[in-house]
FIBA-804387 format. One line per field, with one value per residue (C-alpha): residue in one letter; x, y, z. Coordinates in Angstrom, 2 decimals, padded with zeros to 5 digits. Layout:
BEGIN
resn A,...
px X,...
py Y,...
pz Z,...
END
This chain:
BEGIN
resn X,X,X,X,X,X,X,X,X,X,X,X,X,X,X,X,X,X,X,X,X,X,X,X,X,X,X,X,X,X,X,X,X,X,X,X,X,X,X,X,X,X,X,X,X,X,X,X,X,X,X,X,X,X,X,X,X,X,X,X,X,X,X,X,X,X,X,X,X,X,X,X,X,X,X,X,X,X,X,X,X,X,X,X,X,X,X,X,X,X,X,X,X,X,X,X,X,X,X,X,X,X,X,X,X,X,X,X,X,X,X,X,X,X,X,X,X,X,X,X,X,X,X,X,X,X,X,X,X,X,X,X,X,X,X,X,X,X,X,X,X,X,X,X,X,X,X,X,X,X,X,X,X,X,X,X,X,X,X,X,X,X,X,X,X,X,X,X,X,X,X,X,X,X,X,X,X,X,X,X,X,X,X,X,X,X,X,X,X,X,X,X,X,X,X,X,X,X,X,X,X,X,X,X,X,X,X,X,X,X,X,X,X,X,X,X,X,X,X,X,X,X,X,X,X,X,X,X,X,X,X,X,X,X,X,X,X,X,X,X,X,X,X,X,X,X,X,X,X,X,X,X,X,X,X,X,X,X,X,X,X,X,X,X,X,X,X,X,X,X,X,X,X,X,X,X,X,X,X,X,X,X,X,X,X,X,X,X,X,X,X,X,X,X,X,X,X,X,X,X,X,X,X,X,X,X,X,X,X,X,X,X,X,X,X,X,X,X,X,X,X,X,X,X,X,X,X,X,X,X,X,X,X,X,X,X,X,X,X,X,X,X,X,X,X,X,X,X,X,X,X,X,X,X,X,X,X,X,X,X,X,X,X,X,X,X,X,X,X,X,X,X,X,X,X,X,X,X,X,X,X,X,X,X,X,X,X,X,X,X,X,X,X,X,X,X,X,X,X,X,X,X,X,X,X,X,X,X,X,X,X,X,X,X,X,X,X,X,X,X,X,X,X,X,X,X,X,X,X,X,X,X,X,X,X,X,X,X,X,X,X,X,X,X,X,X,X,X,X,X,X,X,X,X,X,X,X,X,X,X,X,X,X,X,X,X,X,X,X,X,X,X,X,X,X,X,X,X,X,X,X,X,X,X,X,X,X,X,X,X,X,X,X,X,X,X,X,X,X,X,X,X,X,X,X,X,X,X,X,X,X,X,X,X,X,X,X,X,X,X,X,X,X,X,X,X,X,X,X,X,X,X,X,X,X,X,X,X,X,X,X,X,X,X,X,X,X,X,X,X,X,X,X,X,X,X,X,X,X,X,X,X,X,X,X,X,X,X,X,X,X,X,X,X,X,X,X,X,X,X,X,X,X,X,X,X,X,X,X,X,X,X,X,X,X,X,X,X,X,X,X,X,X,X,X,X,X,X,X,X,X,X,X,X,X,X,X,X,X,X,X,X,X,X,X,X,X,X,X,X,X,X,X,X,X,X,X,X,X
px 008.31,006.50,008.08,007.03,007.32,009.03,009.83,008.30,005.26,005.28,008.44,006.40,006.41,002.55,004.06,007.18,004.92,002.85,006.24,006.90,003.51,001.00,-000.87,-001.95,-002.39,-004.42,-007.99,-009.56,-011.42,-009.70,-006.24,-007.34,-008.64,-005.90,-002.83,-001.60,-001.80,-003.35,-004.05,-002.38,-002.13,-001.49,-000.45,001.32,003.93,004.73,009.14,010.29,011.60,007.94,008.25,005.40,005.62,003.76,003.84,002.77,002.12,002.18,001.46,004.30,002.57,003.75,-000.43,-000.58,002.79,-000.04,-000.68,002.76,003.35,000.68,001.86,005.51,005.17,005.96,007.60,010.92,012.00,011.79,011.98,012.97,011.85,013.84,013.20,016.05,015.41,014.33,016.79,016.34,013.52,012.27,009.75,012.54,014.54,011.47,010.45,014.27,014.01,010.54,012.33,015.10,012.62,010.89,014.10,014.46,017.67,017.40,016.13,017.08,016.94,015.08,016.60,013.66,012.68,016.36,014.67,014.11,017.47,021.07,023.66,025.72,022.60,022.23,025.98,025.31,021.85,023.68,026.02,023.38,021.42,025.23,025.60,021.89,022.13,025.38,024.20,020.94,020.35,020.58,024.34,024.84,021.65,022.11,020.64,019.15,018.87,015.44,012.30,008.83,007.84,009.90,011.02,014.72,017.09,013.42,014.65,017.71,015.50,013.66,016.67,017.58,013.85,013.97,017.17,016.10,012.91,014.89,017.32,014.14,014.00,010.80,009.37,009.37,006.13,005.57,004.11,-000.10,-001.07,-001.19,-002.16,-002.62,-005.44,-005.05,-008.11,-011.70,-014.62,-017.55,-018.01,-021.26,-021.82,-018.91,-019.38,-016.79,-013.17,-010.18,-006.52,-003.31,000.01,000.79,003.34,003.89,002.06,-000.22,-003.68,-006.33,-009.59,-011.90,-010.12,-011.38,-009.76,-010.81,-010.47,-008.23,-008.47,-012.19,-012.48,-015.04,-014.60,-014.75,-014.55,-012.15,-014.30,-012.09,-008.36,-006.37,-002.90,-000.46,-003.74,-004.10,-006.51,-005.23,-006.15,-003.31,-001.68,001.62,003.53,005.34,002.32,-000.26,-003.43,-007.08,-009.34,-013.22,-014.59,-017.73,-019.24,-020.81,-018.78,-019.68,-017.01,-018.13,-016.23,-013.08,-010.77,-007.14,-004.82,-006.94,-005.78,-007.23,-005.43,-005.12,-006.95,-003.95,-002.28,-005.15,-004.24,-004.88,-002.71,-002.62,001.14,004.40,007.89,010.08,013.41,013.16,015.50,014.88,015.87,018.86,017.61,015.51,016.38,015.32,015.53,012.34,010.73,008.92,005.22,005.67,002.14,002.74,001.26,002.20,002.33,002.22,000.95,-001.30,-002.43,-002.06,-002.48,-002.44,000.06,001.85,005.67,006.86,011.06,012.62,016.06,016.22,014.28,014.74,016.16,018.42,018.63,019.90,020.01,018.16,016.67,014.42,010.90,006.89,004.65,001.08,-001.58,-005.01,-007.13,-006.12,-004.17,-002.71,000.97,003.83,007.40,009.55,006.88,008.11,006.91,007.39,006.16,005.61,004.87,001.40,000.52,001.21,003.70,007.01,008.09,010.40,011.54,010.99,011.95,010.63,008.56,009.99,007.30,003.48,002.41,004.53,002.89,001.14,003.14,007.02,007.82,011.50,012.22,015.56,014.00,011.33,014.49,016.32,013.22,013.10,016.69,016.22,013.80,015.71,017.08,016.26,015.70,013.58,015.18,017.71,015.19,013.16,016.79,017.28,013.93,014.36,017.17,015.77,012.46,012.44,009.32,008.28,007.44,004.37,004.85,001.31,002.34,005.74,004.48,001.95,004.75,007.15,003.98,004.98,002.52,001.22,003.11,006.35,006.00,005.34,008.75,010.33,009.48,009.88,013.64,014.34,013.97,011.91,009.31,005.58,002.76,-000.82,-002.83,-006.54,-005.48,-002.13,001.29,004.02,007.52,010.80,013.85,014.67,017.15,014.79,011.83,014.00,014.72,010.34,010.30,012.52,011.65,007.93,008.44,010.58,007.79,005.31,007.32,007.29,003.81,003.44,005.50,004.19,-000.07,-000.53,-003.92,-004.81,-004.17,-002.20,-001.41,-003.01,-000.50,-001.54,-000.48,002.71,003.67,004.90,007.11,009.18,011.77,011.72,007.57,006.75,003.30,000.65,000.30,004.53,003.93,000.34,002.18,005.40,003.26,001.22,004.20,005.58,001.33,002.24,005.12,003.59,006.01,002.86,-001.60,-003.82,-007.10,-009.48,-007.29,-005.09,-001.63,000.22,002.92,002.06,001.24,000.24,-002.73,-003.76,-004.46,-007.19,-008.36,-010.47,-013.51,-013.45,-013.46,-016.43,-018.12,-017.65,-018.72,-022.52,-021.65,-020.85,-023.99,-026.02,-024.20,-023.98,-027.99,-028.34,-027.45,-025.95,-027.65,-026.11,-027.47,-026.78,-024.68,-027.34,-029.51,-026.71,-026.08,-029.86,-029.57,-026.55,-028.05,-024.98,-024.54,-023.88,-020.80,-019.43,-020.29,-018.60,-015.41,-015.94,-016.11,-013.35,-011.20,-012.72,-012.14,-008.54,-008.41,-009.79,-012.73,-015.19,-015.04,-016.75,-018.27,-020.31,-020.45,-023.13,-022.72,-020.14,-019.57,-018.18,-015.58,-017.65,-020.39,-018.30,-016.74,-020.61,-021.19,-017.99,-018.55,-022.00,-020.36,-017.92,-021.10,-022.09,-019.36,-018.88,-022.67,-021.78,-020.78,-018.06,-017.32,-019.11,-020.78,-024.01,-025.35,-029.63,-028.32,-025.90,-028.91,-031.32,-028.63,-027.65,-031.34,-029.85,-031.61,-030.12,-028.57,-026.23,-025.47,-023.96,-022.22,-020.83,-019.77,-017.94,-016.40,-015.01,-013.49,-011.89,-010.31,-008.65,-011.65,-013.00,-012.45,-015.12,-015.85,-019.21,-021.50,-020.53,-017.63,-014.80,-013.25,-009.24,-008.53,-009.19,-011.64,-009.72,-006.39,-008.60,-011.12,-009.52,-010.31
py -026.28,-025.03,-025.76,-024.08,-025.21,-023.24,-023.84,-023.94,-025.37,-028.83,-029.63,-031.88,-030.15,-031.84,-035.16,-034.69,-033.51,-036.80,-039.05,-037.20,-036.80,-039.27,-036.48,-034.93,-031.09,-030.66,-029.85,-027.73,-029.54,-027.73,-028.75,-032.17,-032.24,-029.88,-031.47,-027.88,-026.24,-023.04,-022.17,-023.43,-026.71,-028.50,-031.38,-032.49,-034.54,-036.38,-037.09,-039.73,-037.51,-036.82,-032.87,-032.15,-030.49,-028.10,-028.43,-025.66,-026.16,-023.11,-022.82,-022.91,-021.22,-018.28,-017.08,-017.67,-016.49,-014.15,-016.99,-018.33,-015.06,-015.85,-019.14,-018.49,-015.79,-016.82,-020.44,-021.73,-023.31,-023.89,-026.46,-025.88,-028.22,-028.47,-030.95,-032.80,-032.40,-028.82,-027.27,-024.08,-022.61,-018.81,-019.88,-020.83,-017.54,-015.55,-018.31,-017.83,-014.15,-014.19,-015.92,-014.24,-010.55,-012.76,-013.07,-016.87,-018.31,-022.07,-024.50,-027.27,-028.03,-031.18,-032.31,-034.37,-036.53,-038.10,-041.55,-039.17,-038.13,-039.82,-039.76,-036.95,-034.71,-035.05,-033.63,-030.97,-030.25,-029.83,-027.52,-025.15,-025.61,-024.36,-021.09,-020.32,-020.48,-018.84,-015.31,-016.26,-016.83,-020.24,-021.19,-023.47,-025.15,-028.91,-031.13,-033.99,-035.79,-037.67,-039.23,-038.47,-040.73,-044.33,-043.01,-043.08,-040.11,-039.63,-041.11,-038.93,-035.64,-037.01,-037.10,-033.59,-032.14,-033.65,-032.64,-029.06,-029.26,-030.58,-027.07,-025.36,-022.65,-022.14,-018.86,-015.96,-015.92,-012.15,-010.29,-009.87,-012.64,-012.12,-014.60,-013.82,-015.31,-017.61,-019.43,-019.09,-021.61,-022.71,-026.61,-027.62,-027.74,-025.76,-022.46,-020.27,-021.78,-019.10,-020.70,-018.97,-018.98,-017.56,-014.46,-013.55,-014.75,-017.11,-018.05,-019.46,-020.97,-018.56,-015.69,-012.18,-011.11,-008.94,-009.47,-006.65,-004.05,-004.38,-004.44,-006.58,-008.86,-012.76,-015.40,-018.24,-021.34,-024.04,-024.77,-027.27,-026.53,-028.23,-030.39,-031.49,-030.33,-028.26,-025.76,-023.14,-022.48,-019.97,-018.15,-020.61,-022.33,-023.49,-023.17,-023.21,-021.11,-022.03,-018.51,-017.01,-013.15,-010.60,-011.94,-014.19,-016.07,-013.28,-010.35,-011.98,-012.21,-013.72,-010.93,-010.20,-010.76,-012.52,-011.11,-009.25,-006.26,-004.28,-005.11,-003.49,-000.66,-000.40,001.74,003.31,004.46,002.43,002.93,000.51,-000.24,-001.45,-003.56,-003.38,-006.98,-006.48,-008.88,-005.58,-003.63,-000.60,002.25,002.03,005.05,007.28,006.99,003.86,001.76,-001.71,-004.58,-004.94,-008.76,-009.02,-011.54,-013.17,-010.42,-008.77,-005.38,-001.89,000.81,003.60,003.71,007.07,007.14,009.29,009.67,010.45,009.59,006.42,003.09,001.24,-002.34,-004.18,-001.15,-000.50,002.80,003.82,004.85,005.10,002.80,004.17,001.67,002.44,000.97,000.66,-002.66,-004.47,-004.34,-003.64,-003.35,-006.19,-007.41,-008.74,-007.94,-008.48,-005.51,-006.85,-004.58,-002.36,-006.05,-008.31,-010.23,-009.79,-009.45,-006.12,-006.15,-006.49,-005.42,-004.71,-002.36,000.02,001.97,001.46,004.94,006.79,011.07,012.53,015.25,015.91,012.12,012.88,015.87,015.51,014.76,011.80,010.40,010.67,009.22,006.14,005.48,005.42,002.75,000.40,-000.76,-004.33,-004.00,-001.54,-000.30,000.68,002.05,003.88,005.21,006.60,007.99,009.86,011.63,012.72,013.36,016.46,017.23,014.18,010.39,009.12,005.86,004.07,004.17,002.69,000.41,-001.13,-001.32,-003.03,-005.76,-005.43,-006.43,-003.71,-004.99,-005.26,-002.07,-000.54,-002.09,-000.84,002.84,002.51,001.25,003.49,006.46,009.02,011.44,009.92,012.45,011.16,013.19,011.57,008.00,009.27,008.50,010.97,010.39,012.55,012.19,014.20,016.30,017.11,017.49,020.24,021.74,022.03,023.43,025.99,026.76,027.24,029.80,031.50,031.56,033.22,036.07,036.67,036.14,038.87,041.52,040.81,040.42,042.92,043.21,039.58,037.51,034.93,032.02,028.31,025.15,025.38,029.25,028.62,025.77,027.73,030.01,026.94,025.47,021.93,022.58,020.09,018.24,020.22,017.84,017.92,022.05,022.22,019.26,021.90,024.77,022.45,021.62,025.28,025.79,023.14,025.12,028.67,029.69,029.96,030.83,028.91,030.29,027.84,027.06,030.13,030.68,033.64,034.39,035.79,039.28,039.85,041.08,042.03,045.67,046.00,048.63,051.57,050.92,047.31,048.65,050.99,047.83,045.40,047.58,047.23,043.33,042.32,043.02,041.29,038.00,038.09,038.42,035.22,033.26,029.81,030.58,033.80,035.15,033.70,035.93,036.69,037.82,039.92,041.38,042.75,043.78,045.43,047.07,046.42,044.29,040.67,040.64,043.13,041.07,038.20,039.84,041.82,038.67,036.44,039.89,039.39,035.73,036.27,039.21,036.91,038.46,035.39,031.93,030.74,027.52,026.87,028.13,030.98,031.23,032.72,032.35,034.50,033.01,032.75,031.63,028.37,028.11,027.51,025.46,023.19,023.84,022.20,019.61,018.97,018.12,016.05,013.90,014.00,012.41,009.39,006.02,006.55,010.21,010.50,012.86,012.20,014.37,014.13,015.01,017.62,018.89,018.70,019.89,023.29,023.68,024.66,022.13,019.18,020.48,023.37,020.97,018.71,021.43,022.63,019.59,019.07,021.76,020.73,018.09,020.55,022.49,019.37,019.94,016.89,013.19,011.82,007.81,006.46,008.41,009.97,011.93,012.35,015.63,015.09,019.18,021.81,024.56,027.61,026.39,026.54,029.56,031.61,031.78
pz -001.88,-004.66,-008.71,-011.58,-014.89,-017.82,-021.53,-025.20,-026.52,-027.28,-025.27,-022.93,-019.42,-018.69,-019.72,-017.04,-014.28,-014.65,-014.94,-011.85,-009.72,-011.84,-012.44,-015.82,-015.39,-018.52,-017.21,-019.60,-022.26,-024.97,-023.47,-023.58,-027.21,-028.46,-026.38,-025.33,-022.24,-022.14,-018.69,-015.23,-014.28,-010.97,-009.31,-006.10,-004.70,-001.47,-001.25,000.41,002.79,003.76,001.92,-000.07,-002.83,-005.51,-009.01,-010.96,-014.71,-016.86,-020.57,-023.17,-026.06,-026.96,-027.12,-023.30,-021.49,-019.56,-018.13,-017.46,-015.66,-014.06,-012.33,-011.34,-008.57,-004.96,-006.54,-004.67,-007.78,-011.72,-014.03,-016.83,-019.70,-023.44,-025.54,-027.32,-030.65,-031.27,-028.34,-027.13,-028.52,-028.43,-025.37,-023.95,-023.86,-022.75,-019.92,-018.40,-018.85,-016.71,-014.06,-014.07,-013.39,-010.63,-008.84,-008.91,-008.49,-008.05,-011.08,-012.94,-016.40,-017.49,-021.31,-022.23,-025.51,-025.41,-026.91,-030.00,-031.23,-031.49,-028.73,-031.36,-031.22,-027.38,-027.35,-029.71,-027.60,-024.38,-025.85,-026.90,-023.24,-021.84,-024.28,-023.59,-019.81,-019.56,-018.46,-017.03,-013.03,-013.90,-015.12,-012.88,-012.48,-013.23,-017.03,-016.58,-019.73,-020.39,-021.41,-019.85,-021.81,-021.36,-017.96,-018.55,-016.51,-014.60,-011.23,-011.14,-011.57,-008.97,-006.35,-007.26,-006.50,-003.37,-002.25,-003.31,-001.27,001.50,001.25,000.89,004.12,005.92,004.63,007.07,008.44,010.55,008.07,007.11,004.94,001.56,-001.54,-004.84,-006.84,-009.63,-009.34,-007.90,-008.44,-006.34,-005.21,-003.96,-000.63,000.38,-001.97,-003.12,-003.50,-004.31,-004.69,-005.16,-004.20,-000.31,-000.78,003.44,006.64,007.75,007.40,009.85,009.58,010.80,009.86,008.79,005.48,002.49,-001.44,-002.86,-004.30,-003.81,-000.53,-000.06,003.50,003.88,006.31,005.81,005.89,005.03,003.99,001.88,001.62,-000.84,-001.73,001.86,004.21,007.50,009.66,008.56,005.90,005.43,003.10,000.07,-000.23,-002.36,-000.51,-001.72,000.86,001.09,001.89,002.89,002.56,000.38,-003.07,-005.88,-008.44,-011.35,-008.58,-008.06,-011.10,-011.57,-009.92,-007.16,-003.82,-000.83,002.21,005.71,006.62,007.40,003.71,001.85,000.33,-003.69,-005.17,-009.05,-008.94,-007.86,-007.53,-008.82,-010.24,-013.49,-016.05,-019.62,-021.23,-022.61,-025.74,-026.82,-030.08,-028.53,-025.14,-023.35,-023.69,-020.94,-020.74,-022.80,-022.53,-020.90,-019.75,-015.96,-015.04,-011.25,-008.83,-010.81,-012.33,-015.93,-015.80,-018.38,-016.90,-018.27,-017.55,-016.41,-016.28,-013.27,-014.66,-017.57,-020.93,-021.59,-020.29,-022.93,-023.32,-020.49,-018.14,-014.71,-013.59,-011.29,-012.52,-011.97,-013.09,-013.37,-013.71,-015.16,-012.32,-008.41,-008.08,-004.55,-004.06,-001.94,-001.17,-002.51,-005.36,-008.31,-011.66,-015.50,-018.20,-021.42,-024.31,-025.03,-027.63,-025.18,-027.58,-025.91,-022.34,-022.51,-018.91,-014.83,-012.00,-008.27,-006.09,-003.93,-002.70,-003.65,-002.27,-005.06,-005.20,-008.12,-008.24,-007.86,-008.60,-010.07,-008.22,-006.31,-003.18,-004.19,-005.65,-002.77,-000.50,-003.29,-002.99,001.03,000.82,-001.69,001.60,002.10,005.67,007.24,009.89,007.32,005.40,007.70,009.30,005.94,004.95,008.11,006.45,003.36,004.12,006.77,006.31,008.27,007.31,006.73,009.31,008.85,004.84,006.09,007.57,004.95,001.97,004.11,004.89,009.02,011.45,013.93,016.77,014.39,013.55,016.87,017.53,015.09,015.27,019.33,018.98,016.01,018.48,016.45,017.58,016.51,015.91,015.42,012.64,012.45,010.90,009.92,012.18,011.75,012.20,012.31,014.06,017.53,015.93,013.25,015.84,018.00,014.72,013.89,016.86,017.39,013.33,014.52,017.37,015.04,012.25,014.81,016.07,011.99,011.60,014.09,012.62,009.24,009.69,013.02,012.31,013.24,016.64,015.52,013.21,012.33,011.53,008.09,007.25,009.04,006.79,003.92,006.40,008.09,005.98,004.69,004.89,007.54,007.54,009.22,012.25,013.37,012.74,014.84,017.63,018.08,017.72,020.85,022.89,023.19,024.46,027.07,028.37,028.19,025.24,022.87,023.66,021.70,020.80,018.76,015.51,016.25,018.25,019.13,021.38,024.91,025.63,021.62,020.64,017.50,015.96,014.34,012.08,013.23,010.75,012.15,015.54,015.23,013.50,016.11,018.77,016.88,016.30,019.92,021.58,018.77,018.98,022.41,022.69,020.79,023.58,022.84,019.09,017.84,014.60,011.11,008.95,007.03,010.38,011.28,007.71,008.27,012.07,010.79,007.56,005.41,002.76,002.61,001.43,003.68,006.80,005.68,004.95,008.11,010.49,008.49,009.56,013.10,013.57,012.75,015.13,017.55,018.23,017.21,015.76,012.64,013.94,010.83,007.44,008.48,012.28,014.60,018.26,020.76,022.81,025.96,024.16,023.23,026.61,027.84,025.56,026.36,030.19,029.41,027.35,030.22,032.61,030.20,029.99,033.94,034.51,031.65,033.25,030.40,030.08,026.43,025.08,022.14,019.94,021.80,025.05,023.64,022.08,025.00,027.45,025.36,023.51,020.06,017.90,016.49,013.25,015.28,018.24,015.13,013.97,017.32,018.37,015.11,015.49,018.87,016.98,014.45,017.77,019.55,022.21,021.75,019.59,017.81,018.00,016.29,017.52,021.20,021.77,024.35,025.96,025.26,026.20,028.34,026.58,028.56,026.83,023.30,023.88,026.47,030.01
END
């Protein structure tokens, strides 16, 4: 279990955290010779029950709340420190409004200095704790009146941490591991130290994780966790990672993030829902400039509100939260805005979705996709994005925000029952309904294309896009657009389908020119001319050939394999067929660039280009360096 501390300056939370651990959090050397805490402090705890337990000290000045912020993320439960004779102070109020954005809902509140006021103050003191708990997430947490100092009520406190740590659930552990930085220094002999508090997951010794947003990698070299040493340590902990890789202390700063590969993924614009304190004079205005506290982290962002103008006081609305540089977050993060001077916490909320658009963020539809994934659990969520989003769902980003592992989300998208379509690094997903719907949609759009460009051969997944309603992605378009290939409903030529039997009509000028073309390209061999050689052979101008072959690549006729060079179909089913025999004398079916190039004699710089245009085609898929044949070329460049 992990406790934070909360309350005003002065009120003696380092003092309590000694009575209770023996430890004085104060390390700075101006905390010590000022008697104020100004950064976090920390100590631990083992109960007689054998729990160990976290104690996270946070500043109370009013100067330093950043750093307060700072220390009460990912804590199981605060404590809440008031001293007797000043009461409730305006710390206080903002302390119990930070917890109340972070979501916490278990504390207690310790009444401490009682050996400095009477018995009729105490009474008058508790009173005022009562009225200023009353609509807080902590009514009902228990006072314990006290003195850090002599000791009195201390023991009783003491019983009531530890039977909170023993209620204290074991954090859900699936997800990618994912800490937030508070702390980084270097001890010698070891080398870099990071500490922080563990959000989700689990963490190894010898694991491979990367600092975000940076990027940078590391190795996990050593582990203490709760102040102990061990060999893992999990999500609700405190844990300080020894690390090794390309980074020095100056690169990682507080808000940072040490974490799993597959959580990286820095993001400048978030969807959230968002209170506005209701203690605030004023709406909350759209684009207002804030200070973003999440994680650890203290960040500048711009507040952009979807429904309407403004928030008022004590209301919730959905909105975008722009930040100025690329930050790490997901689904489920809590955070606290605090105005553009930093003086006064204005409100909090949580993340819905970290991969929020540039454009179109309040249209109807975004809404609609937001509201789908407020759903706590994903399948819920995903069930619902589904829905709303026609045009397909981005699964890999899915995946990420909702922190699931690659096996929980292969899982999850296998039992949900959707259609999955891979686009490079991209997965797809719609629902069956919606996928018979795409597909029926595109065969529809073609016979259209048809009647409406004659003059060309067919169609690419891109210009069909703005023909099919709902405007699928261009990968569920070009995979229907595929699947009606597979069963002879549709001829694929290069980047082009049409239906069977059409061909296209050109115009007689481009007839007359293409009979003088032909013969030219197809003396080139496996290196037809440049359009600029064939502009001269040709004795037109420039300009005219290009227009003339972008007319003759849609009719068909050729493909533009590079910016200046077109190929005859034949000329690239050679090329494949020597690509194919390539690929058959490999020990594993690849194909590299030299033999490519010795194989076909084109030079290196075309044979890039040709192959790379395979890729474009679906002929071939590209991995380091060598390639592999994933289609037939006759189902691509015509038999």
């Amino acid at each position: 279990m992990i406790i934070a501390t909360a309350g005003h300056v002065d009120h003696g939370k380092t003092a309590l955290i000694k009575a209770l651990t023996g430890t004085d959090t104060d390390r700075l050397p101006e905390e010590k010779k000022r008697g104020l805490t100004i950064d976090l402090g920390f100590a631990y705890q083992t109960l007689d029950n054998g729990a160990r337990v976290g104690f996270i000290d946070v500043p109370g000045h009013e100067k330093f709340v950043r750093n307060m912020v700072a220390g009460v993320g990912g804590i199981d439960f605060a404590l809440i420190i008031i001293a007797a004779d000043d009461g409730p102070m305006p710390q206080t109020r903002e302390h119990l409004a930070i917890l109340g954005f972070m979501g916490l809902t278990r504390g207690a509140i310790a009444l401490n200095k009682i050996d400095r006021v009477s018995p009729e103050r105490l009474v008058e003191v508790q009173g005022e704790i009562k009225a200023l708990l009353s609509d807080t997430v902590l009514a009902a947490a228990p006072v314990f009146p006290l003195s850090a100092i002599t000791g009195e009520g201390v023991p009783d406190l003491q019983d009531c941490l530890q039977q909170a740590a023993a209620d204290t659930s074991t954090r859900d552990t699936s997800g990618n591991f994912r800490l937030s930085i508070d702390r980084a220094f270097s001890i010698k002999g070891a080398g870099l130290v990071i500490t922080g508090t563990a959000v989700s997951g689990q963490v190894k010794i010898g694991d491979q994780l990367l600092v975000s947003p940076s990027g940078k990698p590391v190795r996990v070299r050593g582990l203490h966790v709760q102040d102990q040493q061990s060999e893992v340590g999990q999500a609700g902990q405190r844990c300080a990672v020894n690390i090794a890789g390309d980074v020095d202390k100056e690169a990682l700063h507080r808000g940072d993030w040490l974490l799993a590969p597959a959580a990286h993924a820095p993001v400048k614009r978030l969807d959230a829902r968002l209170q506005v304190a209701a203690s605030e004079a004023k709406a909350l205005k759209h684009w207002s400039p804030v200070h973003l506290h999440l994680g650890a982290g203290d960040f500048t962002a711009r507040v952009a509100v979807l429904e309407g103008g403004t928030i008022a006081p004590g209301d919730a609305a959905l909105v975008q939260l722009v930040t100025d540089a690329p930050i790490a977050a997901l689904k489920g993060d809590r955070f606290v805005l605090r105005d553009q001077s930093a003086k006064r916490t204005i409100a909090g909320g949580v993340i819905i979705d970290p991969f929020s658009p540039t454009r179109g963020r309040a249209r109807p539809s975004r809404i609609a996709a937001v509201t789908a994934m407020e759903n706590a659990d994903p399948a819920t969520a995903l069930a619902a994005l589904l829905k709303v989003q026609p045009g397909g769902t981005d699964l890999g980003a899915f995946a990420i925000a909702h922190n699931l592992s690659a096996l929980a989300g292969e899982n999850l998208f296998a039992q949900s029952g959707l259609i999955q379509v891979q686009d490079g690094k991209r997965l797809w997903g719609l629902s069956t309904d919606r996928w018979n719907t795409v597909c029926v949609d595109a065969l529809a759009a073609m016979a259209t294309w048809h009647n409406t460009h004659p003059h060309v051969l067919g169609a690419s997944a891109r210009e069909l896009i703005s023909t099919i309603p709902d405007h699928p992605a261009e990968a569920l378009i070009k995979a229907a657009l595929h699947h009606h290939r597979q069963a002879d409903a549709l001829v694929c030529r290069g980047p082009l389908f049409h239906l069977p039997g059409h061909s296209a009509q050109p115009q007689p000028e481009d007839l007359a020119l293409w009979e003088k073309t032909e013969p030219l390209l197809r003396e080139g061999g496996l290196r037809p001319l440049r359009v600029r050689e064939l502009t001269d052979a040709l004795q037109i101008k420039l300009i005219q050939t290009e227009k003339f072959l972008t007319r003759a690549a849609a009719t068909g006729w050729v493909f533009r394999v590079a910016r200046n060079r077109y190929f005859l179909p034949e000329t690239l089913m050679e090329l494949a067929n020597l690509a194919r025999e390539l690929a058959d004398a490999s020990d594993e079916n690849k194909i590299d660039i030299i033999a490519f190039r010795d194989r076909t004699g084109i030079g290196r710089n075309l044979a890039i280009e040709v192959l790379e245009f395979f890729d474009s085609v679906g002929l071939t898929k590209r991995d380091g360096n060598t390639r592999t044949l994933i289609a037939e070329a006759k189902n691509i460049f015509g038999s």
